[in-house]
LOMIKOL-179164 format. One record per atom (N, C-alpha, C): residue in one letter; z, x, y. Coordinates in steps of 0.02 Angstrom, whole numbers, plus 50000, padded with zeros to 5 digits. Layout:
BEGIN
AZXY...
This chain:
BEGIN
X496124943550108X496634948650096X496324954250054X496394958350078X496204965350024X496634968449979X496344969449923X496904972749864X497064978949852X497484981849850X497924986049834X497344991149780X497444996449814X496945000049791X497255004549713X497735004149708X498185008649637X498465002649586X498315003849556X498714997049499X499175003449462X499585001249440X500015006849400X500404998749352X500285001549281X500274999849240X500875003249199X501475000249213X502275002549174X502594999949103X502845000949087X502974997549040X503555000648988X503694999848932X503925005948883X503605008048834X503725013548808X503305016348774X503105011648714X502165013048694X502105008848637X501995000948658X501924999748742X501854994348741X501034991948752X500624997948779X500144996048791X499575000448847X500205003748881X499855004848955X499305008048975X499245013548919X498505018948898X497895014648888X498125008448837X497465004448809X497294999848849X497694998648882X497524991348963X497414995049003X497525001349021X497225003749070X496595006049065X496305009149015X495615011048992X495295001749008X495454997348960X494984993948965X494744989449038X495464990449083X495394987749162X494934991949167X495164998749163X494535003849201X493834998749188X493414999549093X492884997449079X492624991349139X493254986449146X493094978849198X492964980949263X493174984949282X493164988949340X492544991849362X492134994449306X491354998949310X490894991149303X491084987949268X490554982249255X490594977949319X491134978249368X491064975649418X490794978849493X490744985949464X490514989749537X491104992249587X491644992949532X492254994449593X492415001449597X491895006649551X492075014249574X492755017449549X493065013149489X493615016949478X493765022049444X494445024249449X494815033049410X495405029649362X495485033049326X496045030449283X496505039449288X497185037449272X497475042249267X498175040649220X498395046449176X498935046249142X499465048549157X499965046849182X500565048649198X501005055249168X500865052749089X501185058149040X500835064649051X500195063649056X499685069049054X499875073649123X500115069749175X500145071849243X500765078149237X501015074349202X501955078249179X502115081949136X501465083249082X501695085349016X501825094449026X502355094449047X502495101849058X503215100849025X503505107349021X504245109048981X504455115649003X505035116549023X505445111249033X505475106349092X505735101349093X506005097549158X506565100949168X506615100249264X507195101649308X507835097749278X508235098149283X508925094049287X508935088849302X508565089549372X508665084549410X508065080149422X507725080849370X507145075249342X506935076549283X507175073549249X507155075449184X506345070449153X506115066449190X505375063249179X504985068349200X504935072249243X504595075649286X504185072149347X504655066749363X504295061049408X503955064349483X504435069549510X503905073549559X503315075949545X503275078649479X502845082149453X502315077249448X502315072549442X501775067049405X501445065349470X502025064649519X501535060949579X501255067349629X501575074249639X501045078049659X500595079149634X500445080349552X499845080749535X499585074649546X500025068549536X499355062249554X499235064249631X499225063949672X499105066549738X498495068449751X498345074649706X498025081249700X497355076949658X497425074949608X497015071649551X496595065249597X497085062149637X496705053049670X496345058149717X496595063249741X496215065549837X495325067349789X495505069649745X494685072749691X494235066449656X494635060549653X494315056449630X493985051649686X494325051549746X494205049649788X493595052249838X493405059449838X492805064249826X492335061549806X492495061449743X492005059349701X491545051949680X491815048149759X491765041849754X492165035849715X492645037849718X493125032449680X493525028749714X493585021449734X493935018549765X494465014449745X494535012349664X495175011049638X495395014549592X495925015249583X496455019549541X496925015449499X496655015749426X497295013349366X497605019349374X498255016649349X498925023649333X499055019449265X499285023949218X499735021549155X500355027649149X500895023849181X501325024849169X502155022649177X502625023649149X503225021449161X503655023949233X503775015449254X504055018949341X504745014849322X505255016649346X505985016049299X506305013549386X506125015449430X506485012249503X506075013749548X506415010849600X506215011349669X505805018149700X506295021449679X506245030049718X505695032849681X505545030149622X504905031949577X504315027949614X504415023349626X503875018549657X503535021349737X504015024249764X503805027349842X503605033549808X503795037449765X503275043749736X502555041349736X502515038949708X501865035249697X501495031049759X501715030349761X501345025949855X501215033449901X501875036749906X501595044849915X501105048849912X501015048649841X500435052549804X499765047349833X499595039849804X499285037449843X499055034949889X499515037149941X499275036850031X499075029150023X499745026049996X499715017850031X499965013549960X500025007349984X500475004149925X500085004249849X500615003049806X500385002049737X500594994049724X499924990849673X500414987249632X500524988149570X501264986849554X501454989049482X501504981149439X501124981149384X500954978049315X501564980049264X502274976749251X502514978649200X502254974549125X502104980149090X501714976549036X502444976148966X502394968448930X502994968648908X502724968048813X503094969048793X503244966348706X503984967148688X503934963948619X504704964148592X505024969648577X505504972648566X505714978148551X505344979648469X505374975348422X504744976248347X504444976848346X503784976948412X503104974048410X503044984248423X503454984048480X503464992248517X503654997448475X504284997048425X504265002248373X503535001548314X503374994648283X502734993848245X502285001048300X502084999148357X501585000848384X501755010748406X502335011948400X502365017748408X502135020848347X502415017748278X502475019748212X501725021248200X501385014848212X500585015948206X500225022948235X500225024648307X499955028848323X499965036248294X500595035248257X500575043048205X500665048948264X500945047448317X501155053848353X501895055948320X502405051748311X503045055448275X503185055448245X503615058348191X503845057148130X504625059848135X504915053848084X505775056648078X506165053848128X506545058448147X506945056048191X506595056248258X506235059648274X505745060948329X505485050248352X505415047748297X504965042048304X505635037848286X506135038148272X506805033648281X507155033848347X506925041948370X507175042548459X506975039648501X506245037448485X505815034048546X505635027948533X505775025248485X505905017248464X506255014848497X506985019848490X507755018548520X507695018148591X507175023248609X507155023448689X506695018548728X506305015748669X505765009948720X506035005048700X506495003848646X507104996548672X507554996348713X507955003748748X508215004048796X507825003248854X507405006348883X506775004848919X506514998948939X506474994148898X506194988748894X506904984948940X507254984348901X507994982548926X508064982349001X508064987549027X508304993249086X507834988449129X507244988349107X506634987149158X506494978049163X506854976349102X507134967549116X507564965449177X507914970649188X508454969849228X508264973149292X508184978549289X508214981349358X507564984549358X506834981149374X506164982649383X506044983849459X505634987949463X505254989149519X504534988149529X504314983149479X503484979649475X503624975049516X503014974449512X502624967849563X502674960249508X502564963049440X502334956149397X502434961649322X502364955349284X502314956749230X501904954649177X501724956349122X501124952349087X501244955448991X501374946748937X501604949648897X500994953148851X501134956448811X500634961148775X500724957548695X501184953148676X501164953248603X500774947848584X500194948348546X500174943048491X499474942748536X499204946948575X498564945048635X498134953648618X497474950848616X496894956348632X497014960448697X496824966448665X496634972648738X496294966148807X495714964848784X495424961748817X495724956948863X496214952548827X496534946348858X497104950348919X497204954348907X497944956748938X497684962748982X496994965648981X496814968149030X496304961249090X496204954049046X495744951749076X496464948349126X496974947649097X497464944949160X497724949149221X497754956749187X498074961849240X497474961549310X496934961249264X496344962049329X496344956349379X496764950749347X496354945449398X496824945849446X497804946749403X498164947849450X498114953849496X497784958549495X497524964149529X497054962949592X496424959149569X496004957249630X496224952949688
């Protein structure tokens, strides 16, 4: 059976998905598999959002589109994604953009482990970093219940290493 050439790596914020995806990438070069990594946020980070996507989830997967067709150029045959896919209709964006199925990795921790880990990174302060605490325990929640991954894999209390060495195997 052959594997799924996009791993997309979801999760809520603060859970992980930037740092498991870099280090799959690293497993990825040491094995000869030619891969691209890409950031979701990065794909989207424009302002304002439409109304009527307030993620900028079109936005993310035409530029991913645009970004895999160049990496793919450039000799690249697998593709990490890190980012949050919230449903279905997000999930065919992405199969879209990558001209064929994805599998999605929801990567999990506790709602404490995820505010600790937001708090750490020193991107917010104030209420800014009480909003997105609030929002990756809702998140987390949302995506317990009504996920559109393939699998899941927990992140707390485990090395980069360990939790990218499981995403990969469930990947190959």
């Amino acid at each position: 059976m052959r594997s799924t050439a996009a791993l997309v790596l979801s999760g809520a914020p603060g859970v992980g998905k930037t740092t498991v995806g870099w280090r799959v990438w690293d497993r990825c070069i040491d094995l000869g598999q030619a891969p691209a990594f890409a950031d979701l946020d990065l794909l989207g980070a424009v302002w304002p959002a439409p109304a009527d996507d307030p993620y900028n989830a079109r936005l993310k997967a035409t530029n991913l589109a645009a970004v895999w067709a160049n990496y793919q150029l450039a000799g690249s045959r697998r593709l990490i994604v890190a980012g949050v896919v919230e449903s279905a209709d997000e999930r065919r964006l992405l199969e879209e953009a990558t001209g064929g199925p994805v599998l999605i990795c929801r990567l999990d921790a506790s709602d404490g482990e995820l505010a600790l880990r937001i708090e750490r990174r020193g991107r917010e302060e104030g209420d800014d970093l009480t909003r997105l605490a609030a929002r990756a325990a809702e998140l987390s929640a949302q995506l317990a219940v009504d996920d559109p991954s393939d699998f899941s894999v927990a992140t707390g209390g485990r090395s980069t290493g360990e939790v990218a060495a499981e995403v990969l195997a469930r990947w190959s």
